[in-house]
C-alpha positions as CSV (number, residue, x, y, z in Angstrom):
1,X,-18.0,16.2,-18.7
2,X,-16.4,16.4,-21.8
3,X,-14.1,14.0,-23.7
4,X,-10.2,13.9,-23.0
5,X,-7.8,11.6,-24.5
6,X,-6.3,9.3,-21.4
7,X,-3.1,7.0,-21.2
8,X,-4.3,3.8,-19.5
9,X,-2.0,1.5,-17.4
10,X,-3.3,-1.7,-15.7
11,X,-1.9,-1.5,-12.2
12,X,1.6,-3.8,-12.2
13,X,1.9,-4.2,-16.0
14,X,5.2,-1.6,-17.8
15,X,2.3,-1.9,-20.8
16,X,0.0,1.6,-21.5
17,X,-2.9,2.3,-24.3
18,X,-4.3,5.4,-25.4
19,X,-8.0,5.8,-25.1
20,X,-10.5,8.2,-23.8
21,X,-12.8,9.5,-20.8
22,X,-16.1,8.2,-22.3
23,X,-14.7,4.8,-23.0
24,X,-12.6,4.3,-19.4
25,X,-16.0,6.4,-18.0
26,X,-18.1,3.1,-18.6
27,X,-15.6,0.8,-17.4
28,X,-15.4,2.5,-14.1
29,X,-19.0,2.1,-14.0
30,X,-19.0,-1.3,-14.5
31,X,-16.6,-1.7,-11.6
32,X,-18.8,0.5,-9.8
33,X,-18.1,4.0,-9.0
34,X,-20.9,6.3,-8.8
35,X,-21.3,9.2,-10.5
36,X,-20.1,11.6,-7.6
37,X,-17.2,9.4,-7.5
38,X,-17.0,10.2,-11.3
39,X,-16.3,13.3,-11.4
40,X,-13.7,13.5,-8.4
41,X,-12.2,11.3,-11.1
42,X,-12.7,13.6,-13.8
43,X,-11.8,17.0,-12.2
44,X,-8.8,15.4,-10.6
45,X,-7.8,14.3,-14.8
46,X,-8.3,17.4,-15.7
47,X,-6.5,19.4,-13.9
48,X,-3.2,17.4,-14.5
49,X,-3.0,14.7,-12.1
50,X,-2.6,11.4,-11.9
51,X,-5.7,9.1,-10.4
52,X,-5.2,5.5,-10.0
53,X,-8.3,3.9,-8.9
54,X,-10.2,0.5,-9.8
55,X,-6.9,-1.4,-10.6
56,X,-6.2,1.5,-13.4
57,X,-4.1,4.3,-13.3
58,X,-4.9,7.6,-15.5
59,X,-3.3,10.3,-16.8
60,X,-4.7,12.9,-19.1
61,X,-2.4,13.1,-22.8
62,X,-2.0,16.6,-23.5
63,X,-1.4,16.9,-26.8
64,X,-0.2,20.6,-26.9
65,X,2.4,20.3,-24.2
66,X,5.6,20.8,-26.4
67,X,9.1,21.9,-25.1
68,X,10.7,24.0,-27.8
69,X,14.2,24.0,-27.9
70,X,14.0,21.3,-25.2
71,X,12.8,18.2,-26.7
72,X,12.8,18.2,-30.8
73,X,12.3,15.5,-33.2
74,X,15.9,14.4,-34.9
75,X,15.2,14.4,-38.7
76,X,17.7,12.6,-41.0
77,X,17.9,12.7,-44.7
78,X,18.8,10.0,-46.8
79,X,21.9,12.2,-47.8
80,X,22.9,12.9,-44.5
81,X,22.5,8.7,-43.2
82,X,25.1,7.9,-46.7
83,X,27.8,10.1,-45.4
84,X,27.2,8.9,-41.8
85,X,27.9,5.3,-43.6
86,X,31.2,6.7,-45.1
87,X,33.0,8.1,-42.6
C-alpha cells in the first residue's frame, strides 16, 4: 500500500483536515480493523470512492484533477482593484 493524501471528516462535524493513508492507517488500527479490512479500505480510496467507516469518512485528494476552462483561479492586480474602487 502506498501513501495517498486523504481529506478526513469526523462523522456529523461540517469540519475536514488533510492528512494521509499511513497516518489514518494506524488510527483505524487502533479502532480495530484488521488488515484484510485494510485494504478493502484502501482499494476502495483508491479507486475514487468515498469509504466512511469507524466514525470517519475518507476521500482520496487528487491533486492533479484540474478543470481547465472550467474552474480557474481569479487573479487581481493591485491596478485593476484601484479602478474597481473608482468607478
Amino acid at each position: 500500500m502506498k501513501n495517498i493524501p486523504l481529506q478526513v471528516n469526523i462523522e456529523g462535524q461540517a469540519s475536514s483536515v488533510d492528512t494521509d493513508w499511513l497516518a489514518i492507517m494506524a488510527t483505524l488500527k487502533k479502532r480495530g480493523l484488521q488488515q484484510d479490512e485494510l485494504m478493502g479500505v484502501y482499494l476502495e480510496l483508491t479507486s475514487g470512492m468515498r469509504v466512511t467507516t469507524r466514525g470517519l469518512s475518507l476521500a482520496k485528494i487528487n491533486p492533479n484533477l484540474e478543470l481547465h476552462g472550467i474552474i480557474r483561479e481569479t487573479k487581481f492586480s493591485a491596478n485593476d482593484y484601484a479602478s474597481m474602487m473608482r468607478a
